[in-house]
C-alpha distance (Angstrom), angle and dihedral (degrees) to the residues before:
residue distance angle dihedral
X1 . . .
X2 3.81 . .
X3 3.99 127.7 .
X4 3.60 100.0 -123.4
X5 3.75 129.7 92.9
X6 4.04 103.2 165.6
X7 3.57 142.2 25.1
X8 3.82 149.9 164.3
X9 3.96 113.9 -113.4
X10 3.90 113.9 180.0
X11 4.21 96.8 -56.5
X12 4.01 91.9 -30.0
X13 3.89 110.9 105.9
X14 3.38 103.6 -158.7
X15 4.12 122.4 -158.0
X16 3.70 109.6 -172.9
X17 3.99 100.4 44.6
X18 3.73 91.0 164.3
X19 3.61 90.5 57.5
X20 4.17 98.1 48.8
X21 3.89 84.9 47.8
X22 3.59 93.7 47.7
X23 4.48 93.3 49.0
X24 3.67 89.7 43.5
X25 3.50 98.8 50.0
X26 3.87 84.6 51.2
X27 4.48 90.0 51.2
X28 3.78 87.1 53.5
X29 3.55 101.5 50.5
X30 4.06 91.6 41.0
X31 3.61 84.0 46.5
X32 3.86 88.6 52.6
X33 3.86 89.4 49.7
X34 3.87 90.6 -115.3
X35 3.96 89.1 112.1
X36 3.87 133.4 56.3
X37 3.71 109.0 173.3
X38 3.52 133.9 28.6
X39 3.75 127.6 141.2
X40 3.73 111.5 -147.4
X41 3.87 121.6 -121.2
X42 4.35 116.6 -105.9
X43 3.75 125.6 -105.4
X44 4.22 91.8 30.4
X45 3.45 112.7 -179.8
X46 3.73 100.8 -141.1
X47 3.73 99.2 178.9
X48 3.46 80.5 69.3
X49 3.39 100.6 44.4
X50 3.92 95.2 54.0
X51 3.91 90.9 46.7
X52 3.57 87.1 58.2
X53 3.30 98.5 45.8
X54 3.26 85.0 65.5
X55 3.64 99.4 54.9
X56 3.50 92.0 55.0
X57 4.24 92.1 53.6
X58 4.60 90.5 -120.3
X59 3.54 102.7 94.3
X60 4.15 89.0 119.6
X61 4.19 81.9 51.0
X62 3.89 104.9 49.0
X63 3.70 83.7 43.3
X64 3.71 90.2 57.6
X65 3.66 80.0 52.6
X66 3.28 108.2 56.9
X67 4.22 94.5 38.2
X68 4.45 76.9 66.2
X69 3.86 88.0 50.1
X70 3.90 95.4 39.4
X71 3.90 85.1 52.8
X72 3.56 100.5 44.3
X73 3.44 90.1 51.7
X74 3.23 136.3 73.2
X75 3.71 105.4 -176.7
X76 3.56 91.2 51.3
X77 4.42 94.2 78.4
X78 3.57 77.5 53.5
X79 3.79 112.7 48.7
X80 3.79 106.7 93.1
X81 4.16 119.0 -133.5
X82 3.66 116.8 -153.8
X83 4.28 104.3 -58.5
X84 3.46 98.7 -48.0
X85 4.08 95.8 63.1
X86 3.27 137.6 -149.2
X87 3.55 99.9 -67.9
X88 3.60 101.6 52.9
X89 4.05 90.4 59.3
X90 3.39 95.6 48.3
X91 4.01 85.6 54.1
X92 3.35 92.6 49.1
X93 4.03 91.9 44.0
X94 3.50 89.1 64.9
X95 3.74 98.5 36.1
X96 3.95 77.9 68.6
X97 4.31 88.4 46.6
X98 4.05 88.3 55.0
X99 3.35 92.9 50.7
X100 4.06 97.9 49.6
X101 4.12 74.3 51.8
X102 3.16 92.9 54.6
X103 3.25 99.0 50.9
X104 3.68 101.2 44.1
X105 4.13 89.2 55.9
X106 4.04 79.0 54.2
X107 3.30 96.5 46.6
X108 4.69 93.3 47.0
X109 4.00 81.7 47.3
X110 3.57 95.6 62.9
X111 3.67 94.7 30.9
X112 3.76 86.0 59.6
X113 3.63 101.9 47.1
X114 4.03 85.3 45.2
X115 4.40 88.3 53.8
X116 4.14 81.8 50.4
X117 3.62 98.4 59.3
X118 3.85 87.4 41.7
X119 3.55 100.7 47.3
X120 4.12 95.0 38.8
X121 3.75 80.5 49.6
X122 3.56 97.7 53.3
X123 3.68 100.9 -112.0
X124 3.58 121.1 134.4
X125 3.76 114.4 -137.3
X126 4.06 131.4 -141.2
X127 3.75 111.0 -163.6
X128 3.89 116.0 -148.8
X129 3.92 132.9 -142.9
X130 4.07 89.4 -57.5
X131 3.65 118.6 80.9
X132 3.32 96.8 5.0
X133 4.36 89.4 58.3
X134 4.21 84.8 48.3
X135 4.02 87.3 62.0
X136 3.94 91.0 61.1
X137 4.34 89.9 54.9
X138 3.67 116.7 104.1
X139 3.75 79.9 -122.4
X140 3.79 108.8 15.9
X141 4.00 101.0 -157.0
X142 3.73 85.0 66.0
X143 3.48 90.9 72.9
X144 3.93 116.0 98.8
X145 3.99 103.6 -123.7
X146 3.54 123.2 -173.8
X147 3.61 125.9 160.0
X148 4.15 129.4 28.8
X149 3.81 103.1 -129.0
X150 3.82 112.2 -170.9
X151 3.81 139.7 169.4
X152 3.86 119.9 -153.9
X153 3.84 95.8 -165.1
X154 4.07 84.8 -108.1
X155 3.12 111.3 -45.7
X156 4.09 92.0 102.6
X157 3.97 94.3 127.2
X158 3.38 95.4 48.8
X159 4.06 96.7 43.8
X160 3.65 84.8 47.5
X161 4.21 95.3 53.4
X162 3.74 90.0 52.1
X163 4.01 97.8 41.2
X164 3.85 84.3 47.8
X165 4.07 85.1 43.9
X166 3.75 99.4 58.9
X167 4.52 100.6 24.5
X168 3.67 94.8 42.8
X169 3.69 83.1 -134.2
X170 4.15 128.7 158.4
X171 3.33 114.8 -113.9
X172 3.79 121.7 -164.5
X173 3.42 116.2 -145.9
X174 3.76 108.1 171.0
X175 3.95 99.3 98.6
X176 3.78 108.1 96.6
X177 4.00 80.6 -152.7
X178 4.31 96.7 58.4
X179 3.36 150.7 -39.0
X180 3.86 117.3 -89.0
X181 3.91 130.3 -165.5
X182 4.33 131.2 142.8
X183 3.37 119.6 -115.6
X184 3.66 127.4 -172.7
X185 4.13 77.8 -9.8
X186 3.87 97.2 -60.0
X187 3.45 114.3 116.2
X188 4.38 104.6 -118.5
X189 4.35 105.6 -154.9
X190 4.47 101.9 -177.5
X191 3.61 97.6 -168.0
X192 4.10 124.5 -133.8
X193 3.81 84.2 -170.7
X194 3.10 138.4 28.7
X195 3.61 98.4 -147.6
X196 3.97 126.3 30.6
X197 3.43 105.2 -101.9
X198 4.05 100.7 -175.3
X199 3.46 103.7 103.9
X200 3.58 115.7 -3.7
X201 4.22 121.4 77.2
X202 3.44 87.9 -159.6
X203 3.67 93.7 62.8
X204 3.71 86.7 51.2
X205 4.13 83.7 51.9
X206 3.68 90.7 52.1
X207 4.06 96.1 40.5
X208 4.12 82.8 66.6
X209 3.68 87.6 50.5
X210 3.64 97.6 57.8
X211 3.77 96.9 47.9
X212 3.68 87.5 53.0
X213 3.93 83.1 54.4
X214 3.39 87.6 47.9
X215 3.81 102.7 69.7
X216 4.12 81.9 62.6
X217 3.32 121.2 100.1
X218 4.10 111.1 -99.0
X219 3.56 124.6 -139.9
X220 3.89 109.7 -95.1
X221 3.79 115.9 -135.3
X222 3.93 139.9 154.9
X223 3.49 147.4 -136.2
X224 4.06 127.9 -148.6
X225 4.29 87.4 -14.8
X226 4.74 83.9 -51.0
X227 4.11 115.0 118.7
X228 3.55 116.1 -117.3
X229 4.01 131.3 156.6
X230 3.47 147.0 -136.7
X231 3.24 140.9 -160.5
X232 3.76 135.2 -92.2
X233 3.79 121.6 -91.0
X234 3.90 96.4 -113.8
X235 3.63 82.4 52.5
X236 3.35 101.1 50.6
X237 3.18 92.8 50.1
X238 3.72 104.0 51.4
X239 4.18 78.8 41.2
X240 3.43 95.0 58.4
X241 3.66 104.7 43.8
X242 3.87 97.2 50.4
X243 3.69 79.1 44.8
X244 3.51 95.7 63.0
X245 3.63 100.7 25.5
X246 4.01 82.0 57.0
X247 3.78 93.2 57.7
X248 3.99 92.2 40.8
X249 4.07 95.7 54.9
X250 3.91 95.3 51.2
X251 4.06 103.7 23.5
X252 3.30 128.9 -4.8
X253 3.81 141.3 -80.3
X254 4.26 133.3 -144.8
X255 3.17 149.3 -131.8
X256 3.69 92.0 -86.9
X257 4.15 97.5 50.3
X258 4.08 81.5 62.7
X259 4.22 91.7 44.9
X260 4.30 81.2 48.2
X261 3.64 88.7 58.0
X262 3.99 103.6 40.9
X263 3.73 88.2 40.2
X264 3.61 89.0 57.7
X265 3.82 94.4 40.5
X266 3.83 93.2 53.5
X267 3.88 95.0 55.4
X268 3.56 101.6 32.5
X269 3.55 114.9 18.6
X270 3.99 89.6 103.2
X271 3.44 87.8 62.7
X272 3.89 97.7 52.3
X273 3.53 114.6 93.7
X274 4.10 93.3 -132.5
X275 3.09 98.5 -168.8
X276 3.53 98.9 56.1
X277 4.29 84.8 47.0
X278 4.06 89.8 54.6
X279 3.79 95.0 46.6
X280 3.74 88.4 59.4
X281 3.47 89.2 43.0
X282 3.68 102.0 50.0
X283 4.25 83.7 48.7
X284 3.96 106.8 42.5
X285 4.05 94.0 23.9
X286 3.84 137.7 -111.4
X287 4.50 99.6 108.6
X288 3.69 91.3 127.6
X289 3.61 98.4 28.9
X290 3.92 83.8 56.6
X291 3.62 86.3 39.9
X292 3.56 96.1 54.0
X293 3.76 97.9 48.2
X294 3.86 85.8 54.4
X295 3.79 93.7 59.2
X296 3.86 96.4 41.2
X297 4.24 78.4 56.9
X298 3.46 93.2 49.3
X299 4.04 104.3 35.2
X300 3.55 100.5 31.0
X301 3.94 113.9 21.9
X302 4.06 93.8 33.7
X303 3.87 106.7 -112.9
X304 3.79 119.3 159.3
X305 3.32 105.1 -99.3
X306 4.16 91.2 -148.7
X307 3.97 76.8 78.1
X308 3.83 102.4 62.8
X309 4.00 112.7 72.6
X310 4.11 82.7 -147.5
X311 3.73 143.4 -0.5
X312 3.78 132.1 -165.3
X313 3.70 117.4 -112.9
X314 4.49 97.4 -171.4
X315 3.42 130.3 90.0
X316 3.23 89.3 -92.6
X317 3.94 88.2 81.2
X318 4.18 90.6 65.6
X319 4.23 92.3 34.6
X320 3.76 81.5 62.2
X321 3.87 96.5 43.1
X322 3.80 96.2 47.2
X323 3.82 87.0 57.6
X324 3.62 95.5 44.8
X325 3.88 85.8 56.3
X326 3.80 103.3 30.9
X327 3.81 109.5 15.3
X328 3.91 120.4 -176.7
X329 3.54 141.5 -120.2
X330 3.84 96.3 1.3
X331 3.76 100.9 148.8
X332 3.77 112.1 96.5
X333 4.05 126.9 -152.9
X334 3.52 122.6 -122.3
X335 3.49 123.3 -106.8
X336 4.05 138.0 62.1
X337 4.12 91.0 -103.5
X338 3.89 95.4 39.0
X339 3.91 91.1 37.7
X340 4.40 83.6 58.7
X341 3.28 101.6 40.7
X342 3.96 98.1 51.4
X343 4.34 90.8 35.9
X344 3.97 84.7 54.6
X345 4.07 86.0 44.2
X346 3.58 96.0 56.6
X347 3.67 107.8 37.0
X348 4.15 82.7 56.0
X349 3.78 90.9 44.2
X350 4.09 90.2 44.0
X351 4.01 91.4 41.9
X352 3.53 96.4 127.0
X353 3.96 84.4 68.3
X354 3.73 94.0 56.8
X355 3.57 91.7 48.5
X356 3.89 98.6 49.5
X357 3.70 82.0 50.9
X358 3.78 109.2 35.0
X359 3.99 132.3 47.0
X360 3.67 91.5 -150.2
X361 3.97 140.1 106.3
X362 3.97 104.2 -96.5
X363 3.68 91.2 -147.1
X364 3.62 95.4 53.5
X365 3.80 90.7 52.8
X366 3.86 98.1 53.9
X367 3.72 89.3 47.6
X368 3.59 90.3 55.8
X369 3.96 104.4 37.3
X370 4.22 85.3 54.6
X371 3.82 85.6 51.7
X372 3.89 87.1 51.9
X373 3.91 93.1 44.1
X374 3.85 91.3 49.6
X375 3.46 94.5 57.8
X376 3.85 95.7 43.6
X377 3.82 82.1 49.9
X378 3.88 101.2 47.0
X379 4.43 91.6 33.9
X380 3.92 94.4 -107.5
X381 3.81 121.0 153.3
């Protein structure tokens, strides 16, 4: 199924890639529900496993998987690992899940007391992926979070001065894309823009979009008893796509960006008007990355398919999935000079991603994302 046989994960060298992709792909979906039975393979390394688990962001999930597995069978208390045992790694696999608990409780604290100063202030807030993606979980504080993204319907600058006012926080305005500062230790990003609009003109495209979505309604919500909002499900899901699909052309995504997306799909997508979703799609880019994700859902991770307006049947389905899983060449040199010349390597070598993702000339965006990076470099607005 998938190209790679080895690979380095933290201090974990592990031999049989294939087969830790194929066992945790099998946790996940158990852990989703969309599996029953499944008898794991002999001599797992589940060091390994864990560690990447972590890479791809569903450590909480696979554990949820094997706690169904460790209860349905028997043998399993029995079945010795290495010296430590069985036992002792399924301790320390949820060990891990308590913590990503932990945190998420944390993390709906401070996003609380951050919706109170908003809301007492007058300042209505738009929550991002996020939160709002943890709600459509099984269990939703087994979903890695990391930053609070919100939009305050312009009024950024001025939400900013006052928060700044009364927490005596920093607050770093030099992305043209939002402000960022930590509060309570959570990283805070109040978007300007919806969309990064630096270097790609369909982004710009799309950034019209969303303010026409804007003047809809959005879905009202809350968190610990304080108002917040999200937004509506066409939204999201033309949001969450680009989202993705942005990540996937220049970096990489995980495990966990595709569970974001089928999550979403399975609760929502009969609310999404489709048709509206593919349109943009089919103009601005991202059909058969959408496409793709859907079959991954459905082949891979168990998802009805009745749920998914369209999957992809090519190759193009596993090319996708392998770097999802495995991807390549993601450690960057140090250096301005060094950092360019291998950025401008990779995007080149890993064009096929932009163009599953992006309806735009390649050439034409390299030209103008070094003209952007030249005059972040040099100071030049």
């Amino acid at each position: 199924m998938l190209m790679n046989t080895w690979k380095n994960y933290g201090k974990y060298i592990v031999n049989d890639m294939e087969k830790i992709q194929e066992i945790l792909l099998h946790l996940v979906k158990i852990g989703l529900g969309n599996e029953k039975d499944y008898k794991l393979p002999e001599d797992v390394d589940w060091k390994a496993l864990i560690s990447y688990s972590f890479k791809e962001g569903v450590p909480a999930i696979a554990c949820d998987g094997m706690q169904v597995l460790y209860d349905n069978d028997e043998s399993m208390q029995e079945w010795g690992v290495g010296e430590a045992g069985k036992k002792d790694i399924r301790y320390e696999w949820i060990g891990y899940q308590l913590t990503c608990e932990r945190y998420n409780e944390r993390y709906q604290d401070v996003l609380a007391e951050l919706a109170k100063f908003y809301n007492e202030n007058g300042y209505k807030i738009l929550l991002l992926k996020g939160y709002g993606l943890c709600l459509n979980y099984p269990i939703p504080n087994h979903r890695p979070t990391g930053d609070i993204d919100c939009y305050l319907y312009g009024k950024t600058f001025e939400a900013d001065e006052k928060f700044a006012k009364k927490y005596g926080v920093e607050i770093d305005h030099s992305s043209a894309h939002h402000s960022k500062f930590t509060f309570r230790g959570v990283i805070v990003e109040n978007h300007f823009a919806l969309m990064d609009l630096d270097k790609h003109w369909t982004n710009r495209k799309l950034e019209k979009v969303f303010e026409k979505f804007l003047k809809e309604e959005p879905i009202e919500g809350e968190v610990h008893g304080q108002r917040v909002y999200f937004p509506s499900h066409t939204f999201n899901a033309v949001y969450l796509i680009r989202h993705a699909g942005e990540h996937f052309a220049m970096e990489k995504i995980t495990m966990r960006h595709v569970l974001d997306w089928g999550l979403f799909v399975k609760r929502y997508g009969k609310e999404v008007d489709w048709k509206k979703v593919y349109d943009l799609a089919d103009r601005y880019g991202g059909t058969v990355f959408m496409n793709s994700l859907n079959a991954i859902c459905v082949k891979y991770l168990g998802f009805d398919s009745s749920a998914f307006v369209a999957l992809d049947n090519s190759p193009m389905v596993e090319r996708v999935l392998d770097d999802v899983l495995c991807p390549k060449d993601m450690i960057a040199p140090h250096g301005r000079l060094k950092y360019a010349i291998w950025i401008t390597r990779r995007v080149w070598r890993t064009r096929w991603k932009f163009n599953i993702v992006y309806n735009e000339n390649i050439m034409s965006f390299m030209t103008e994302a070094a003209i952007q990076k030249l005059k972040e470099w040099f100071g030049k607005n």
